[in-house]
C-alpha positions as a Markdown table, in Angstrom:
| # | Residue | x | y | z |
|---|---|---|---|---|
| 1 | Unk | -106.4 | 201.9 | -5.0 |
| 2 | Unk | -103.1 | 201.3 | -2.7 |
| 3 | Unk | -103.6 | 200.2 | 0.8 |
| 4 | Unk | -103.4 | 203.8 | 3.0 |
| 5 | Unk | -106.1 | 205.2 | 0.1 |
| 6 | Unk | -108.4 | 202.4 | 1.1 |
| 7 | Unk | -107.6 | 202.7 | 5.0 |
| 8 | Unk | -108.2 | 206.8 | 4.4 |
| 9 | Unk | -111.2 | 206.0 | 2.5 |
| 10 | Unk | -112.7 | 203.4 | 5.4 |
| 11 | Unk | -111.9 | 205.6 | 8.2 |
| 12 | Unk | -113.5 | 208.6 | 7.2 |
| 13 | Unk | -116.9 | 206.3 | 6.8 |
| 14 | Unk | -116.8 | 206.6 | 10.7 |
| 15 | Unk | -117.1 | 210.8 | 10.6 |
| 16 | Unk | -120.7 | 211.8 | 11.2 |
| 17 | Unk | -122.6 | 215.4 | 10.8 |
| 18 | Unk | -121.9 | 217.5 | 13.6 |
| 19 | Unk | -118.7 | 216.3 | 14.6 |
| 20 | Unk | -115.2 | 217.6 | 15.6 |
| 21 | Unk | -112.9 | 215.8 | 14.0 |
| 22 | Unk | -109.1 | 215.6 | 14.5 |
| 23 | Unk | -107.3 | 215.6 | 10.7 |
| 24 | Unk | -103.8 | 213.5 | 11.2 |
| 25 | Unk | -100.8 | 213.9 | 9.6 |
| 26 | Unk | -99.2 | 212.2 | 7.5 |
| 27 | Unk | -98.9 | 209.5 | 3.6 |
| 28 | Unk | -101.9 | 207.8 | 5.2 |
| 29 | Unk | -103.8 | 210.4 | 6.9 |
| 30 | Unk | -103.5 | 212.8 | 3.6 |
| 31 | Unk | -105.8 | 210.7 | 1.9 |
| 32 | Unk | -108.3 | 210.7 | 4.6 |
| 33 | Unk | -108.4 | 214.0 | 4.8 |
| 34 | Unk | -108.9 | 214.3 | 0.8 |
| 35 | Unk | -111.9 | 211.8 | 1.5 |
| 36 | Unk | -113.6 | 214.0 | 4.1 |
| 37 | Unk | -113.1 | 217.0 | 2.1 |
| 38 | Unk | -115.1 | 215.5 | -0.6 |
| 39 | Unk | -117.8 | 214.1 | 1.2 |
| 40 | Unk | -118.3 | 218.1 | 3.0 |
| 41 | Unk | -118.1 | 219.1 | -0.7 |
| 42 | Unk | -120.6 | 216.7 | -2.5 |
| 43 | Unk | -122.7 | 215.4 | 0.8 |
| 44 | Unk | -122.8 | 218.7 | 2.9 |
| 45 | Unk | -121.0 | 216.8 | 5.7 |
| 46 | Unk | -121.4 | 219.4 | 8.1 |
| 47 | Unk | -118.4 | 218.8 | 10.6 |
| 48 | Unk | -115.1 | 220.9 | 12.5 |
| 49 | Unk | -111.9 | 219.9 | 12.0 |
| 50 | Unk | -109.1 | 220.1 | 14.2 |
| 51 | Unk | -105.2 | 219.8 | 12.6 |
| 52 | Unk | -102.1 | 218.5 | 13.3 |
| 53 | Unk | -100.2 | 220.2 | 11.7 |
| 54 | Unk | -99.4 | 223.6 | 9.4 |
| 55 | Unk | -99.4 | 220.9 | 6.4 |
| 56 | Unk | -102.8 | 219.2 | 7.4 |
| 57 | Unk | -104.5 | 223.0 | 8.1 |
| 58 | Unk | -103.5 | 223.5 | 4.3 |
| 59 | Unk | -104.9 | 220.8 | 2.9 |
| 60 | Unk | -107.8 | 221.4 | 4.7 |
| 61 | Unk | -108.2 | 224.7 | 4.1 |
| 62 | Unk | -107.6 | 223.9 | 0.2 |
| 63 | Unk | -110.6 | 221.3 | 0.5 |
| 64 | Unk | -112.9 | 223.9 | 2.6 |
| 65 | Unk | -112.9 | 222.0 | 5.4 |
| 66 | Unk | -114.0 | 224.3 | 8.1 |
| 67 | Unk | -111.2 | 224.3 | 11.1 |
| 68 | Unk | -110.7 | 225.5 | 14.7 |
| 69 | Unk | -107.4 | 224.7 | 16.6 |
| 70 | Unk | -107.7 | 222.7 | 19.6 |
| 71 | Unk | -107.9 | 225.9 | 22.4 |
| 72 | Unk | -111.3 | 226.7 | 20.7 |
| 73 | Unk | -113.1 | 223.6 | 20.8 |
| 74 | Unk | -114.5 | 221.7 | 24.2 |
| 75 | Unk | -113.3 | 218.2 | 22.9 |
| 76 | Unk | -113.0 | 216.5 | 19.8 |
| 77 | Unk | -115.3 | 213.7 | 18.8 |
| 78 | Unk | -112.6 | 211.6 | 17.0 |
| 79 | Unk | -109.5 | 212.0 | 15.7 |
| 80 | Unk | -108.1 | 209.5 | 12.8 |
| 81 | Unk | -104.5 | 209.9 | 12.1 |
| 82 | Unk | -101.7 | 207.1 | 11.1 |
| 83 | Unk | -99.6 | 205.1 | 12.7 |
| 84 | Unk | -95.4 | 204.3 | 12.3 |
| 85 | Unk | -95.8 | 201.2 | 13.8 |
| 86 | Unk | -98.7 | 199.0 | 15.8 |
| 87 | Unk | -97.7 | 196.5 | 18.6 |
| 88 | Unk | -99.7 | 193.1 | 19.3 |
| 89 | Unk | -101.4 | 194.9 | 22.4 |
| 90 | Unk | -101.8 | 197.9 | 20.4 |
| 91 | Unk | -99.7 | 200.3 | 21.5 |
| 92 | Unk | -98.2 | 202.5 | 18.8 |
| 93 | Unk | -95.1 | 204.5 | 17.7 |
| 94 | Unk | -95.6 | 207.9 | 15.4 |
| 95 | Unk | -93.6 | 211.0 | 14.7 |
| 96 | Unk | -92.3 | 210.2 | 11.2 |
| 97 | Unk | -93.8 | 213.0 | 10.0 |
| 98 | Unk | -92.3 | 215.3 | 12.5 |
| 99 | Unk | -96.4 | 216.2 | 14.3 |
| 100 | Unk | -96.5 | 213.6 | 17.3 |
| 101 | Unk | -96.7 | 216.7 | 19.9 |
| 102 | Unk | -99.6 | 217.9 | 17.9 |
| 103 | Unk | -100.9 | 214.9 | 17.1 |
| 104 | Unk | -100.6 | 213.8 | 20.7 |
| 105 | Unk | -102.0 | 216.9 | 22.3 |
| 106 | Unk | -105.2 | 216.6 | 19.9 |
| 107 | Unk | -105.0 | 212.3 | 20.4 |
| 108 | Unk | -105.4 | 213.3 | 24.0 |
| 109 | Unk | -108.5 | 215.1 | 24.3 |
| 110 | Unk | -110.4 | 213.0 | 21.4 |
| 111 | Unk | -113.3 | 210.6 | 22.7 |
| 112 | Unk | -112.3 | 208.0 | 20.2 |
| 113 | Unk | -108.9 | 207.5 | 18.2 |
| 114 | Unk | -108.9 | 205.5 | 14.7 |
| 115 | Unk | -105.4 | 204.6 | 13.6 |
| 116 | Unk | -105.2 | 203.5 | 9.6 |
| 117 | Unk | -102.3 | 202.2 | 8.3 |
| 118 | Unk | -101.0 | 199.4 | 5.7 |
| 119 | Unk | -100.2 | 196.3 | 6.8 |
| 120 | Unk | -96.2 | 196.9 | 7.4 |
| 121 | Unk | -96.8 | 199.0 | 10.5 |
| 122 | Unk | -98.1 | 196.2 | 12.0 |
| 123 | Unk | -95.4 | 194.6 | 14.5 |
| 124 | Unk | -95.1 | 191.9 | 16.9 |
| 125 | Unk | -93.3 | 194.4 | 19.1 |
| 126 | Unk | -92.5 | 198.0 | 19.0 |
| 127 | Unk | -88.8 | 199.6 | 18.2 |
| 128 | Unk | -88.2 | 198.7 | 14.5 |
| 129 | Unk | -89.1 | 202.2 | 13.4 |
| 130 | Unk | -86.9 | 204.9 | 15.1 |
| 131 | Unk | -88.4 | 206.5 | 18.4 |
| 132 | Unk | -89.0 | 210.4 | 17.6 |
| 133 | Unk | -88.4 | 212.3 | 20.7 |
| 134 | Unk | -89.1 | 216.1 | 20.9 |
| 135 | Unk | -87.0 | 218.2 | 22.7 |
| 136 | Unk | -86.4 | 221.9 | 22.7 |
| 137 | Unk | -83.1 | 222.8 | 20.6 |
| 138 | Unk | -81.4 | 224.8 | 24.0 |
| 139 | Unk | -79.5 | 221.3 | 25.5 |
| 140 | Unk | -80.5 | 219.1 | 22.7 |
| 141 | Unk | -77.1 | 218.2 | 22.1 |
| 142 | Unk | -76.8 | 217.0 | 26.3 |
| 143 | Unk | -79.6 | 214.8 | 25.6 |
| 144 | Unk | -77.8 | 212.8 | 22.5 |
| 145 | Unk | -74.9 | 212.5 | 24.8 |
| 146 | Unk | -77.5 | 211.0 | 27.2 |
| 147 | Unk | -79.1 | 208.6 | 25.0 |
| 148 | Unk | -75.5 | 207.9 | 23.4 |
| 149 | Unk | -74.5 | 206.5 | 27.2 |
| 150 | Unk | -77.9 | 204.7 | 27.3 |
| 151 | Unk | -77.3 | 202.5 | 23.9 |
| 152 | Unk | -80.4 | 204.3 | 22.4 |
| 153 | Unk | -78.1 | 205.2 | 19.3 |
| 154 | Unk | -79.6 | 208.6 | 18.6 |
| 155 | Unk | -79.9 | 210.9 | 15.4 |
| 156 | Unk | -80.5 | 214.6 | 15.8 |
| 157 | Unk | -83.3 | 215.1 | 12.6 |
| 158 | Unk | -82.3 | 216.8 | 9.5 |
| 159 | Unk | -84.1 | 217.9 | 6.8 |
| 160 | Unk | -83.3 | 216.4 | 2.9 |
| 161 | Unk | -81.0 | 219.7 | 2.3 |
| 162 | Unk | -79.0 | 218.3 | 5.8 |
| 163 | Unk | -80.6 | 221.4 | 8.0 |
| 164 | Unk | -81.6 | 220.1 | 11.3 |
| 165 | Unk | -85.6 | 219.8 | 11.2 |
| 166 | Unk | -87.7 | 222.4 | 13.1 |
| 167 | Unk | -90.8 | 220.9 | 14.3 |
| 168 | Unk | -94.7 | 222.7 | 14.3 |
| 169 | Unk | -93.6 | 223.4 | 17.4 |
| 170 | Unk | -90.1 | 225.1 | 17.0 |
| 171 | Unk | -88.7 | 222.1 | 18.5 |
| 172 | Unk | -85.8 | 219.5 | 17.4 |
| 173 | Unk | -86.3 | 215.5 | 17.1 |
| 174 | Unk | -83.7 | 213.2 | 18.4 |
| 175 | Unk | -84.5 | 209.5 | 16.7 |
| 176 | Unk | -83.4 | 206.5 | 18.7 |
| 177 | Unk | -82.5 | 203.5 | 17.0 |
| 178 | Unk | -83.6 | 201.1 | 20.0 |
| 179 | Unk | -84.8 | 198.2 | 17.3 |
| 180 | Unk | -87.0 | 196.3 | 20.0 |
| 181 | Unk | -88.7 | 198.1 | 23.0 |
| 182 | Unk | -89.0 | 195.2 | 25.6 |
| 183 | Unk | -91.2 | 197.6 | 27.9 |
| 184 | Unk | -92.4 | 200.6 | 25.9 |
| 185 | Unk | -94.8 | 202.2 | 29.4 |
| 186 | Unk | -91.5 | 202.2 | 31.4 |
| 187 | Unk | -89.3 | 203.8 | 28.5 |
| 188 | Unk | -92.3 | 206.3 | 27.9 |
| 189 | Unk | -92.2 | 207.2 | 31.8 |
| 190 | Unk | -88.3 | 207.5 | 32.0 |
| 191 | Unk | -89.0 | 210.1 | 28.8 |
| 192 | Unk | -91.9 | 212.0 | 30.2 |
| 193 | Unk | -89.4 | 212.6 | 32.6 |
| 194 | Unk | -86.0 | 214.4 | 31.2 |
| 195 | Unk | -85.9 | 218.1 | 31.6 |
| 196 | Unk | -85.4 | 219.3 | 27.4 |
| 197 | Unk | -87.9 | 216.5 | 26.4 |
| 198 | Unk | -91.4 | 217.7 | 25.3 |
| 199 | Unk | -93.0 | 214.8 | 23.8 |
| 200 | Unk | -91.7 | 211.6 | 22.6 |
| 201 | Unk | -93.9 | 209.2 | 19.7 |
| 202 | Unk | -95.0 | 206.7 | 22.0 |
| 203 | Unk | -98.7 | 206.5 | 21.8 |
| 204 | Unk | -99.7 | 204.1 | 24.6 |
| 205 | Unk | -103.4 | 203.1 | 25.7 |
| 206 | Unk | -104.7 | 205.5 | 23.1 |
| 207 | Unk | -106.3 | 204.0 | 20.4 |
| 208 | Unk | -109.7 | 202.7 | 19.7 |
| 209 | Unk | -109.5 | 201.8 | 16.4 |
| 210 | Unk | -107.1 | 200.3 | 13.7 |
| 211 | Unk | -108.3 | 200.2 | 9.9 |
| 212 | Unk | -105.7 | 198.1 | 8.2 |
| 213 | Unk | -105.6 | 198.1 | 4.7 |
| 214 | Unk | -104.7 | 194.9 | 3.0 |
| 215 | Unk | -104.6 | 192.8 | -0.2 |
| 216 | Unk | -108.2 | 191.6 | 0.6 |
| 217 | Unk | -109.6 | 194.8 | 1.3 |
| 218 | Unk | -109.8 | 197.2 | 4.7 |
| 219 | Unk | -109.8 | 195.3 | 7.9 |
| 220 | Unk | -111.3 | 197.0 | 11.0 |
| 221 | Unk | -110.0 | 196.1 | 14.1 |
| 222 | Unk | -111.7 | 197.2 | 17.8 |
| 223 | Unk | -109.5 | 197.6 | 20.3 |
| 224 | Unk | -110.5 | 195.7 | 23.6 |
């Protein structure tokens, strides 16, 4: 078994009957989602899921998960979704899979948030893994003259056939190649607060959970 299959595995140990459960996106999430979809299948595991994305509601819908989006449910129970990176004080960074508004939006208004991942996204500080930032594609090309003048080095996405990429959301994502973020709360702020931006893949004071799949086996780690 490779490390995310046994972090996808552990995590979905922690969905209960009854719940509404957010389904991540992602390498890592994919497996927990397959792992869910068999215990509903061969347990009766009577739960809602909420997706992150077109390619999660497939897979779910391929598994007969039942789903509702996020608008039609009061809360979700817990969401469990991967991580890009993990910092010592557990702050995260996510978006290489193009969902972190959705994933953010549905992060948001979860009770608990597990975070699985190998042990490589695990970082003494943030920045190694590109920053995604959402933004809508009218003045997208201001905003990579903006983070050009601010050293942030930034890639418009593109696609593997050299399109630019089209998020969930019909937006673009601007990478920044920022290698170590010294104060990730003030950067996420200064973000928050650029007229074009819509979400950016800093996940800060969000997580409960982390699930770490290593060598020895799945580690669980609560977050203080």
């Amino acid at each position: 078994m490779n490390l995310k299959q046994m972090a996808g595995i552990e995590a979905a140990k922690y969905v209960e009957d009854g719940m509404i459960v957010g389904l991540g996106t992602g390498s890592t999430a994919k497996f927990m989602v397959d792992e869910i979809g068999r215990r509903v299948r061969e347990e009766g595991l009577s739960i809602i899921g909420v997706t992150t994305s077109k390619e999660t509601e497939r897979q779910a819908q391929e598994l007969g998960i039942p789903l509702k989006g996020i608008d039609e449910v009061p809360y979700v129970d817990l969401t469990i979704d991967g991580a890009d990176e993990i910092s010592e004080d557990f702050q995260g960074i996510k978006g290489g899979g193009a969902a972190l508004l959705f994933e953010k939006i549905v992060a948001t208004y979860s009770k608990k948030c597990i975070w699985i991942v190998d042990e490589s996204k695990l970082v003494k500080k943030l920045g190694k893994f590109p920053l995604p930032v959402e933004v809508v594609p009218y003045g997208s090309q201001q905003l990579v003259h903006l983070f050009k003048e601010q050293g942030y080095a930034p890639v418009l996405r593109t696609t593997d056939a050299g399109q630019i990429l089209v998020t969930d959301g019909g937006h673009y994502i601007i990478d920044l190649h920022l290698e170590e973020i010294t104060d990730p709360i003030a950067l996420g702020t200064y973000l928050d607060q650029l007229v074009g931006v819509v979400e950016h893949g800093l996940f800060l004071q969000i997580v409960s959970t982390v699930i770490v799949g290593g060598e020895s086996g799945p580690k669980t780690i609560h977050v203080p």
